[in-house]
mmCIF file of the C-alpha atoms, coordinates in Angstrom:
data_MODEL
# 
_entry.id   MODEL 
# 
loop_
_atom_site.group_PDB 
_atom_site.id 
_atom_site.type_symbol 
_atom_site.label_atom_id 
_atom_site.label_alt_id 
_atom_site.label_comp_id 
_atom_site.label_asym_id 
_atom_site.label_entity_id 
_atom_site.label_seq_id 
_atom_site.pdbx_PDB_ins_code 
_atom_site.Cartn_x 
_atom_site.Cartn_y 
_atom_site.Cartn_z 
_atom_site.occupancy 
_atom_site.B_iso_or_equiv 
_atom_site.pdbx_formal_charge 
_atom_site.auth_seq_id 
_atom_site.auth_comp_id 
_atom_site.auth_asym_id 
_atom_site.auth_atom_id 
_atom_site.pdbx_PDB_model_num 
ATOM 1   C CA . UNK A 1 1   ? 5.203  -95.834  12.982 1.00 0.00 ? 1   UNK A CA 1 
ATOM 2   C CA . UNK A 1 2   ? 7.329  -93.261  11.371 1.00 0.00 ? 2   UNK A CA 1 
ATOM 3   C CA . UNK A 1 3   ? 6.245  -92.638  7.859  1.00 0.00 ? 3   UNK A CA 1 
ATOM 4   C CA . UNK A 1 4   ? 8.594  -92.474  5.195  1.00 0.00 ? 4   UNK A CA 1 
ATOM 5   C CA . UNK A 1 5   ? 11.043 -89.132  5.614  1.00 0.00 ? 5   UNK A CA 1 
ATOM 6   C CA . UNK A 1 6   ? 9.178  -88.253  8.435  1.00 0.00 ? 6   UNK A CA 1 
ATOM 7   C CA . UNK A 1 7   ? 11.038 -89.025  11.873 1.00 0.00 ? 7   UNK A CA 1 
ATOM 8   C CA . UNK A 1 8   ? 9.051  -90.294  14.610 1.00 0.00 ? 8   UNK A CA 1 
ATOM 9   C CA . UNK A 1 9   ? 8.856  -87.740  16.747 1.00 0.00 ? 9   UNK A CA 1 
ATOM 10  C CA . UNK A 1 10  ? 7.519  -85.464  14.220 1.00 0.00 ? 10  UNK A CA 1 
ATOM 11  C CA . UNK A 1 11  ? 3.757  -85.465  12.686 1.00 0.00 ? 11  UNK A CA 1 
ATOM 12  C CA . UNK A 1 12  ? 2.327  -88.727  11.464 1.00 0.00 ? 12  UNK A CA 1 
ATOM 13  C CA . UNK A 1 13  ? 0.584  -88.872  8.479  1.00 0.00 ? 13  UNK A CA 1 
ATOM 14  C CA . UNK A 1 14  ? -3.138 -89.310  9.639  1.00 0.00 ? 14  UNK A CA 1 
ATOM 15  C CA . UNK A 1 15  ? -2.045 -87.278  12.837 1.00 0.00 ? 15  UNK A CA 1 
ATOM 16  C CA . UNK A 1 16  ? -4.354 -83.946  13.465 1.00 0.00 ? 16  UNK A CA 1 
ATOM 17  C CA . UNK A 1 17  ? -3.010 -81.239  14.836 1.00 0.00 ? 17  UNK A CA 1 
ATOM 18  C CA . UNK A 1 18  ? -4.506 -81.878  18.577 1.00 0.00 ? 18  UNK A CA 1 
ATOM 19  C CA . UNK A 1 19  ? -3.058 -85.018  19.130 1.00 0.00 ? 19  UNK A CA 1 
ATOM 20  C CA . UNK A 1 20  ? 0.266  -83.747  17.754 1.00 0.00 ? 20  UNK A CA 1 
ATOM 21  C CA . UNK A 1 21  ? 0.133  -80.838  19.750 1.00 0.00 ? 21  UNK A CA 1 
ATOM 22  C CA . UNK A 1 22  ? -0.449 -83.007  22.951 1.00 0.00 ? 22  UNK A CA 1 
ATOM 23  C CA . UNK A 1 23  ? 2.164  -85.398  21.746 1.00 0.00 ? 23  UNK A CA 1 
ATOM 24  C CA . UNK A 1 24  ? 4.511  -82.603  21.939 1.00 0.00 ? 24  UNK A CA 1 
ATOM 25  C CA . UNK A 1 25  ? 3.478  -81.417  25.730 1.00 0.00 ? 25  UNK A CA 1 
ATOM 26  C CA . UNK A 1 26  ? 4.280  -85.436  26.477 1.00 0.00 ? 26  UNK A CA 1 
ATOM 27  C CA . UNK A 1 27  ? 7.520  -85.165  24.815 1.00 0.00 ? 27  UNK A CA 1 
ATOM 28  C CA . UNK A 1 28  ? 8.855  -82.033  26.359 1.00 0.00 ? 28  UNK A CA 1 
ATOM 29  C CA . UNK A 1 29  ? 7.937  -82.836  29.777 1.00 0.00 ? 29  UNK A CA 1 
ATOM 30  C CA . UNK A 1 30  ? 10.602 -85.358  30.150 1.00 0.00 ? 30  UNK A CA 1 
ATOM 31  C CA . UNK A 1 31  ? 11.477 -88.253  31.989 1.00 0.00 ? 31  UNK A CA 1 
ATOM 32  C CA . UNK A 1 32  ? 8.693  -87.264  34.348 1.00 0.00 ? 32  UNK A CA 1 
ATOM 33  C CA . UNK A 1 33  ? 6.059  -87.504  31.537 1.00 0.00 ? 33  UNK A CA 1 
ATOM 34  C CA . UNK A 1 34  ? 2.793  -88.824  31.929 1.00 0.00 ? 34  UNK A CA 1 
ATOM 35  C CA . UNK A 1 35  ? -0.524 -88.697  29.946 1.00 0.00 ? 35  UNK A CA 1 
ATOM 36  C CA . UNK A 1 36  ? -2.353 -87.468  33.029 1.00 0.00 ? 36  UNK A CA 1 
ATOM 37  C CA . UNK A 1 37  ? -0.134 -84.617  33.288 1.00 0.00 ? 37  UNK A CA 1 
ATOM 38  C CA . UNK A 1 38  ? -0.573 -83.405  29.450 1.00 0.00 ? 38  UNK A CA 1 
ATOM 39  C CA . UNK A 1 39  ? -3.798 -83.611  29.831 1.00 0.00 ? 39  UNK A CA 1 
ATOM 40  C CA . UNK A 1 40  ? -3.913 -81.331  33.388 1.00 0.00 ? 40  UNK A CA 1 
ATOM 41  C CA . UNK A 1 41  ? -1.585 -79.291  31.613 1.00 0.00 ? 41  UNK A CA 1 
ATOM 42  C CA . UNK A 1 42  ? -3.933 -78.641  27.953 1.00 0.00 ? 42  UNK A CA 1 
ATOM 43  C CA . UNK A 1 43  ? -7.182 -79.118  30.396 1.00 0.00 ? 43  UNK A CA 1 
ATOM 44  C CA . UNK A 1 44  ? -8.464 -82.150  28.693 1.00 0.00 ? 44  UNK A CA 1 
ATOM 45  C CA . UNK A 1 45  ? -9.804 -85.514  29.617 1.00 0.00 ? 45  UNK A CA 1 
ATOM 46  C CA . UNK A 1 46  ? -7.302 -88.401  30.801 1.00 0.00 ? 46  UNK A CA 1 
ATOM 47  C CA . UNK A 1 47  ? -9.438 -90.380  29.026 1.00 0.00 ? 47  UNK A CA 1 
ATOM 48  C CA . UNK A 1 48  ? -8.987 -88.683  25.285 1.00 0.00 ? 48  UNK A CA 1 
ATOM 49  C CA . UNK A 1 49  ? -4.799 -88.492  26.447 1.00 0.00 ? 49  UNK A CA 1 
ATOM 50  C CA . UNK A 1 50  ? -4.798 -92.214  27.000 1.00 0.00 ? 50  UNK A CA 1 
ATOM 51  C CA . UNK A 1 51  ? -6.517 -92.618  23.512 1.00 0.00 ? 51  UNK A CA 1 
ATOM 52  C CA . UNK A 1 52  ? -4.534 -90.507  21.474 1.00 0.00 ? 52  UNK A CA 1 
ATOM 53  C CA . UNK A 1 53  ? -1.445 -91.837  23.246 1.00 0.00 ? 53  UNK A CA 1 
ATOM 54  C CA . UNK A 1 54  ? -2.266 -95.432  22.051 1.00 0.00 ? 54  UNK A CA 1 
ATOM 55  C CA . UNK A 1 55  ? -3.892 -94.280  18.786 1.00 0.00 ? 55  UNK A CA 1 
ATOM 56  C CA . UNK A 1 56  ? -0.490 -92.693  17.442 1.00 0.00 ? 56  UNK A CA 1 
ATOM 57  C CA . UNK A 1 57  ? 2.038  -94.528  19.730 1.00 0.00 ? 57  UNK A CA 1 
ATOM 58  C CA . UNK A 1 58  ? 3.591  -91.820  22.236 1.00 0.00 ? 58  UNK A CA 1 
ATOM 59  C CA . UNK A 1 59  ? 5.762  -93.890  23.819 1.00 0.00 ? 59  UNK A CA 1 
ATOM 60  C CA . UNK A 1 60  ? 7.757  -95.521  20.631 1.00 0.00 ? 60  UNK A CA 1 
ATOM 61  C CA . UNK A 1 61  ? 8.031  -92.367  19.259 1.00 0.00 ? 61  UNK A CA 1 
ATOM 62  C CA . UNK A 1 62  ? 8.851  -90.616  22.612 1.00 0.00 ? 62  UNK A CA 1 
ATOM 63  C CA . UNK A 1 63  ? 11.603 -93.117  23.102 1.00 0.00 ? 63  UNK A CA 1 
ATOM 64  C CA . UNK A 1 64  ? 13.047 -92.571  19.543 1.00 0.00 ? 64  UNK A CA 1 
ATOM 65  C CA . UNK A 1 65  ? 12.897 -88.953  20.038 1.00 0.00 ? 65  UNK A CA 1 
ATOM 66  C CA . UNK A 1 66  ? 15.239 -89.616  23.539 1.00 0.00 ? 66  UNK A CA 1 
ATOM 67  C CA . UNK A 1 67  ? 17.104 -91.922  21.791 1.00 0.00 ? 67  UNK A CA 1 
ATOM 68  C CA . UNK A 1 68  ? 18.144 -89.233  18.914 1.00 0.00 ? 68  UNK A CA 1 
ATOM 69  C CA . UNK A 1 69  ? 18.205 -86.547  21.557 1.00 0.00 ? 69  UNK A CA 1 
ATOM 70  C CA . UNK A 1 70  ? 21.204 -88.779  23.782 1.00 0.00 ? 70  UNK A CA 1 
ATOM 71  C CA . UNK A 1 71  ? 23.102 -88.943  20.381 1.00 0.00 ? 71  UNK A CA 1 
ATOM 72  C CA . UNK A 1 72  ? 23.170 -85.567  19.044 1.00 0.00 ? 72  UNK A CA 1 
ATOM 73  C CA . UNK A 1 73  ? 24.376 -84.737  22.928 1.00 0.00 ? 73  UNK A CA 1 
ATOM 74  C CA . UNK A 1 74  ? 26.668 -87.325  22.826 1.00 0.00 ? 74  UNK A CA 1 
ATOM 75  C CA . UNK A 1 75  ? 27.633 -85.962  19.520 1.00 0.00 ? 75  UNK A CA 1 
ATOM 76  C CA . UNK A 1 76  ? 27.930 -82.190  20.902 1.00 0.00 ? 76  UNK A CA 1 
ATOM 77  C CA . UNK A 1 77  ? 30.074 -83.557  23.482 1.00 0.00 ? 77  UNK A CA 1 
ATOM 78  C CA . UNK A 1 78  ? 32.688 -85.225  21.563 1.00 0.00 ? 78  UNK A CA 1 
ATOM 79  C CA . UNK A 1 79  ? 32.695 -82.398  19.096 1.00 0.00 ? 79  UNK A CA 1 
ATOM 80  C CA . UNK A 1 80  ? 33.572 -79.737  22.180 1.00 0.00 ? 80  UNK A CA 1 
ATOM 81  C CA . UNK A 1 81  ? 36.013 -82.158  23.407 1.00 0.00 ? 81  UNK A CA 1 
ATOM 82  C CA . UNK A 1 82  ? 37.679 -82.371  20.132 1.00 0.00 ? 82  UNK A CA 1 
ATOM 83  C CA . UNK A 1 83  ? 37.699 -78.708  20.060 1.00 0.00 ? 83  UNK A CA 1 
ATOM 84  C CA . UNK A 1 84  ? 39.380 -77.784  24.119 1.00 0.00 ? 84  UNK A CA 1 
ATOM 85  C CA . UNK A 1 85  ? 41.977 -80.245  22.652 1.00 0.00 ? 85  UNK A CA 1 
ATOM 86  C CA . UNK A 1 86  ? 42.667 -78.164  19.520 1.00 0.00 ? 86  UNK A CA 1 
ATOM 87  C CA . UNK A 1 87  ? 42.738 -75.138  21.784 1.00 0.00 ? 87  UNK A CA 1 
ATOM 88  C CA . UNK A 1 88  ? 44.940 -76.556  24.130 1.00 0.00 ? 88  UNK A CA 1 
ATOM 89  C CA . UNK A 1 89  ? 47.185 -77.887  21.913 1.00 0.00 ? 89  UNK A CA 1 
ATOM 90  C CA . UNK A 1 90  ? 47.444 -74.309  20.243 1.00 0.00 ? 90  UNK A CA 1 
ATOM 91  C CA . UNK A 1 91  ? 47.639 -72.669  23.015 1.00 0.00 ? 91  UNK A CA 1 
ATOM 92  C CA . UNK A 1 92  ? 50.341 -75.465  24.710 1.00 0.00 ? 92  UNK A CA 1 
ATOM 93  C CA . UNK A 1 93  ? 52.313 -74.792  21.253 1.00 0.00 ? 93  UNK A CA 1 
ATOM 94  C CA . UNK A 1 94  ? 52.604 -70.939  21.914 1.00 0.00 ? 94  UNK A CA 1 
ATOM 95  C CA . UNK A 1 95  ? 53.634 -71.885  25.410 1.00 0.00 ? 95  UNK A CA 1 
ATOM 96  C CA . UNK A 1 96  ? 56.560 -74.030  24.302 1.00 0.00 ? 96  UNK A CA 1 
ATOM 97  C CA . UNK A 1 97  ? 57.459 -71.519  21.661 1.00 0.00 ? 97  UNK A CA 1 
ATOM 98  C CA . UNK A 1 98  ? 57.820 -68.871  24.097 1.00 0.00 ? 98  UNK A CA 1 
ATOM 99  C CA . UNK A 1 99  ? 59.615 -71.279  26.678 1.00 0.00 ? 99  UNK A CA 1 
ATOM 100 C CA . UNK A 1 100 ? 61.965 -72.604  23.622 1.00 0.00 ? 100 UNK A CA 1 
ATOM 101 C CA . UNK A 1 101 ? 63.038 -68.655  23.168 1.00 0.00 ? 101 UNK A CA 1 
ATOM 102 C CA . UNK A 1 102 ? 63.872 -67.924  26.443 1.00 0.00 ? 102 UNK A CA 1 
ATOM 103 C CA . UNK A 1 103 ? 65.795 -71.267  27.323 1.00 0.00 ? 103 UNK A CA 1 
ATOM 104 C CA . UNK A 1 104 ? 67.794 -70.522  23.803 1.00 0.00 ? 104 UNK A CA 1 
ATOM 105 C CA . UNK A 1 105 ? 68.746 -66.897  25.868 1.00 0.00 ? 105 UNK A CA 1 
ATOM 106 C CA . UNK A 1 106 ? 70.102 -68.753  28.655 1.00 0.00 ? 106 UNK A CA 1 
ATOM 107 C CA . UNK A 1 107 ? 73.606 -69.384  29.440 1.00 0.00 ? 107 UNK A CA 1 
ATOM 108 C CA . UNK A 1 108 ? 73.936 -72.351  30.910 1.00 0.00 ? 108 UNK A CA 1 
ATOM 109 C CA . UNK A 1 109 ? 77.158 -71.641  32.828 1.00 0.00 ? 109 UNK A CA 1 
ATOM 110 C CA . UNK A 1 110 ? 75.171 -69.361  35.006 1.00 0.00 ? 110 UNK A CA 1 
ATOM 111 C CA . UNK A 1 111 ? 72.679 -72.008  36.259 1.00 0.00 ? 111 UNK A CA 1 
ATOM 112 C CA . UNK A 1 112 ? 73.207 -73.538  39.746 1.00 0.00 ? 112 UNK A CA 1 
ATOM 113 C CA . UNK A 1 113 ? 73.817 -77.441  40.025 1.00 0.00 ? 113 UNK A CA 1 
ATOM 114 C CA . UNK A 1 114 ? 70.276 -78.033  40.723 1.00 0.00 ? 114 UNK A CA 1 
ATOM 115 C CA . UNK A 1 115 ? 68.755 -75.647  38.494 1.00 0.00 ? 115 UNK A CA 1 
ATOM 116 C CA . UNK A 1 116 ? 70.557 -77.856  35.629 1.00 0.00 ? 116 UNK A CA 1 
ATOM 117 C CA . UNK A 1 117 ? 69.278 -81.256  36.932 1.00 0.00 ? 117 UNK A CA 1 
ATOM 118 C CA . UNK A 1 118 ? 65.516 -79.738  37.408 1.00 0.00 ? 118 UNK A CA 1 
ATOM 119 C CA . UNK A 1 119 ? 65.835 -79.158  33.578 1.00 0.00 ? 119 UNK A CA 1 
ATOM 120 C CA . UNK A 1 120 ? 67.313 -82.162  32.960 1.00 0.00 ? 120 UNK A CA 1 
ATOM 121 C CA . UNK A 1 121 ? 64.460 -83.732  34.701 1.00 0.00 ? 121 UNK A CA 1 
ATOM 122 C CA . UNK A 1 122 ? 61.655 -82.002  32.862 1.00 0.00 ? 122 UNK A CA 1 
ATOM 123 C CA . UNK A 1 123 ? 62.931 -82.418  29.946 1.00 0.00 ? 123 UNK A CA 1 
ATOM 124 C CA . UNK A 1 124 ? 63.415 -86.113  29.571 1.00 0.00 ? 124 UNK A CA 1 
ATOM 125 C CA . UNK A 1 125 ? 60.270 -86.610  31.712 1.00 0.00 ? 125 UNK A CA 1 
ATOM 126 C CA . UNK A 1 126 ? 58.547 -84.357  28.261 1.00 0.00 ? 126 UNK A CA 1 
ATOM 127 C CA . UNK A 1 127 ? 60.630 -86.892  26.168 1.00 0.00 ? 127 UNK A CA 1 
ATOM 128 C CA . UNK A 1 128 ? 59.567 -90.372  27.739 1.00 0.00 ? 128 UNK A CA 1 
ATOM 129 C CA . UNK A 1 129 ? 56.169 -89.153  27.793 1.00 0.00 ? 129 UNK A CA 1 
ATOM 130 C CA . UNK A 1 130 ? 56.236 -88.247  24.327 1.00 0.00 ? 130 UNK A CA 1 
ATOM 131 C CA . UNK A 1 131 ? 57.018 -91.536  22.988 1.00 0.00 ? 131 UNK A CA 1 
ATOM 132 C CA . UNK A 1 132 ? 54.583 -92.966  25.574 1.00 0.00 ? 132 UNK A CA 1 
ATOM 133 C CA . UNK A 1 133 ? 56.430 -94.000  28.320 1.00 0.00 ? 133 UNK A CA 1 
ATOM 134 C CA . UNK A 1 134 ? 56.118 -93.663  31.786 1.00 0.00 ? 134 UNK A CA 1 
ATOM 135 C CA . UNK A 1 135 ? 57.499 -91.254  33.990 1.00 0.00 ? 135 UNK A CA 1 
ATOM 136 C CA . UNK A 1 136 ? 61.337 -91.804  34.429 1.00 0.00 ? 136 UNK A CA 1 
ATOM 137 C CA . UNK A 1 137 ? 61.509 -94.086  37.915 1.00 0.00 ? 137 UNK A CA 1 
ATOM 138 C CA . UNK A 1 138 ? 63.944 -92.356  40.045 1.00 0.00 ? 138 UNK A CA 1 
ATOM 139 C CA . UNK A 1 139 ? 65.109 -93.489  43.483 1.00 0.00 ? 139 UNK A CA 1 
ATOM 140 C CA . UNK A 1 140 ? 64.485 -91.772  46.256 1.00 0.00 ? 140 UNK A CA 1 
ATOM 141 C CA . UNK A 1 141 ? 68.154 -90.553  46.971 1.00 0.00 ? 141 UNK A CA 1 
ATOM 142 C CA . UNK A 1 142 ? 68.388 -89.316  43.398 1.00 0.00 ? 142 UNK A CA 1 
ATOM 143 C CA . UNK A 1 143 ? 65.416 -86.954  43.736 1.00 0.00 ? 143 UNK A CA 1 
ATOM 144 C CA . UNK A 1 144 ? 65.558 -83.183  45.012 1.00 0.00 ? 144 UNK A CA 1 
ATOM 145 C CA . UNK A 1 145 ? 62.492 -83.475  46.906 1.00 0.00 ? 145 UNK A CA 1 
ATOM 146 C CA . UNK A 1 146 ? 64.479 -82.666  50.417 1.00 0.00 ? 146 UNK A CA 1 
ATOM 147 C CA . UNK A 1 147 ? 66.577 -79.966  48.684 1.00 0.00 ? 147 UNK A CA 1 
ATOM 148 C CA . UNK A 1 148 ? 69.596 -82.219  48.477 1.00 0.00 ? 148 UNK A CA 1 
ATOM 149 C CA . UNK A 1 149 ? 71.167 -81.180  45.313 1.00 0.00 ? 149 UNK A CA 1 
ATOM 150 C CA . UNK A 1 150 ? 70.118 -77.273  46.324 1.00 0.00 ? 150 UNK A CA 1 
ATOM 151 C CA . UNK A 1 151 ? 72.131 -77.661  49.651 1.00 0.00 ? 151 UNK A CA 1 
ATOM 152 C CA . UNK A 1 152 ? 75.237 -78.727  47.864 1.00 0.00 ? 152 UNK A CA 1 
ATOM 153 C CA . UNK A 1 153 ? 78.237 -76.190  47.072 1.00 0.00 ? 153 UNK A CA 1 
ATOM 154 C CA . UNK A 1 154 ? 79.024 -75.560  43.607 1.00 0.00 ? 154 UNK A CA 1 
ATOM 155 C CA . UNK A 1 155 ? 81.987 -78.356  43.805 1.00 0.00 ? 155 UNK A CA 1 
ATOM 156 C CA . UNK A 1 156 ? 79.428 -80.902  44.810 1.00 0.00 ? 156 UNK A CA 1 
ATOM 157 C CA . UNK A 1 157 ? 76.991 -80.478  42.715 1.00 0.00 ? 157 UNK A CA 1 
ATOM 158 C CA . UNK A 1 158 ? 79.027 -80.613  39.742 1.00 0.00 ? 158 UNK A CA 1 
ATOM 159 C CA . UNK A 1 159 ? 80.307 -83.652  41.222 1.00 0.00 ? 159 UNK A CA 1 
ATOM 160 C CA . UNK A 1 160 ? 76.763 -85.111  41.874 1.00 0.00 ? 160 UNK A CA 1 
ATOM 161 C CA . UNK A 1 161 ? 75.876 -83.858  38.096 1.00 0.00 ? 161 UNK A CA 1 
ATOM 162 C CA . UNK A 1 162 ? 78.850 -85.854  36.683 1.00 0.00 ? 162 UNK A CA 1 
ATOM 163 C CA . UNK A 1 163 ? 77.883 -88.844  38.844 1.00 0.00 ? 163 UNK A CA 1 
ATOM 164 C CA . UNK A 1 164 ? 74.084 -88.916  37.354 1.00 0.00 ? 164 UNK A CA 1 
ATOM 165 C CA . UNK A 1 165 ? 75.720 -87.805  33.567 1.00 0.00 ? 165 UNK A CA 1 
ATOM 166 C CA . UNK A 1 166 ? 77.968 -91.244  34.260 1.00 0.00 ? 166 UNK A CA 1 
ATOM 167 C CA . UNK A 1 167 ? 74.805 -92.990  35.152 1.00 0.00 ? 167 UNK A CA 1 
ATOM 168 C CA . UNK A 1 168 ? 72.613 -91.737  32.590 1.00 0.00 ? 168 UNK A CA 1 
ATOM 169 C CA . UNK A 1 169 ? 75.411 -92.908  30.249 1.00 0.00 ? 169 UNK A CA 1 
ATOM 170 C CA . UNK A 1 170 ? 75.571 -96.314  32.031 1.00 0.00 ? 170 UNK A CA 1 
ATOM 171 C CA . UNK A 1 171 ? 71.685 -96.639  31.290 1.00 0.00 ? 171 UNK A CA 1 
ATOM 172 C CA . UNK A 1 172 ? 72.077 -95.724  28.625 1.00 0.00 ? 172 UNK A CA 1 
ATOM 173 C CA . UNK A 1 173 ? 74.078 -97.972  26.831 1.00 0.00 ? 173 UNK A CA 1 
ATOM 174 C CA . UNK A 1 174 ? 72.222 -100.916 28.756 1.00 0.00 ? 174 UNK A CA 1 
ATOM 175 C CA . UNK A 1 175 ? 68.718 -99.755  27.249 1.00 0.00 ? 175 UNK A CA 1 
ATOM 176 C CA . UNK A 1 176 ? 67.643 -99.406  30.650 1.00 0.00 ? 176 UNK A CA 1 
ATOM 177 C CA . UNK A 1 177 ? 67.194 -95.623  30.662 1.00 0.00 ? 177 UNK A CA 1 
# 
């Protein structure tokens, strides 16, 4: 129905203003659109609603107009997704620059046994992830979920460090890591 350049929803060419007027009371009102309730709503005859409606095609053009509605939302949508993820990745960057700094200030020497393996941890769980692996599977025993590697003495946990070094190595060099 739509004429050349002229979308559907808009005026059709032999289309006087009153039924385009009406036409665009049905189109705004909706899913819940009816004839009878343009024509309570502009206080005119069902009758000259249902006519008009047929005469220029309301519902085609109604459903195009949906139709083109749903995509530019659609649209909208992807475009604000696109743009959090910009933002996020900004603002993620800053983070990490920040993070980068202050880790470059510390001296390793004075972190505790477990502080070192939490940073181990993190950091290779960053890694894997970044090359699009899975999380690193750990066993149970290896975690510090119960505070194991915090409850060990300075001696022991430099022991337990050199045991998961050896077994990070032994990975490692079997591509199993």
């Amino acid at each position: 129905m739509a004429d050349s350049g002229v979308e559907s929803w808009e005026r059709q060419s032999g289309e006087s203003v009153q039924p385009f007027e009406a036409f665009v009371v049905y189109r705004a009102l909706g899913a819940a659109r009816s004839v009878t309730k343009v024509a309570r709503e502009l206080h005119k005859s069902r009758t000259l609603m249902g006519r008009w409606s047929r005469s220029f095609a309301w519902v085609t053009r109604v459903a195009a107009y949906d139709r083109e509605q749903d995509r530019m939302f659609l649209a909208e949508q992807a475009q604000a997704q696109r743009d959090v993820a910009r933002r996020h990745a900004k603002l993620a960057q800053a983070v990490q620059g920040k993070a980068v700094a202050r880790l470059q200030m510390l001296d390793p020497r004075e972190l505790s046994p477990s502080e070192l393996l939490r940073y181990i941890q993190v950091a290779s769980e960053i890694e894997r992830r970044a090359v699009g692996e899975g999380p690193l599977a750990v066993a149970v025993e290896d975690q510090d979920a119960g505070g194991e590697v915090a409850a060990l003495s300075d001696e022991e946990g430099r022991a337990r460090m050199e045991q998961l070094r050896r077994e990070l190595e032994r990975r490692l060099s079997e591509g199993t890591a």
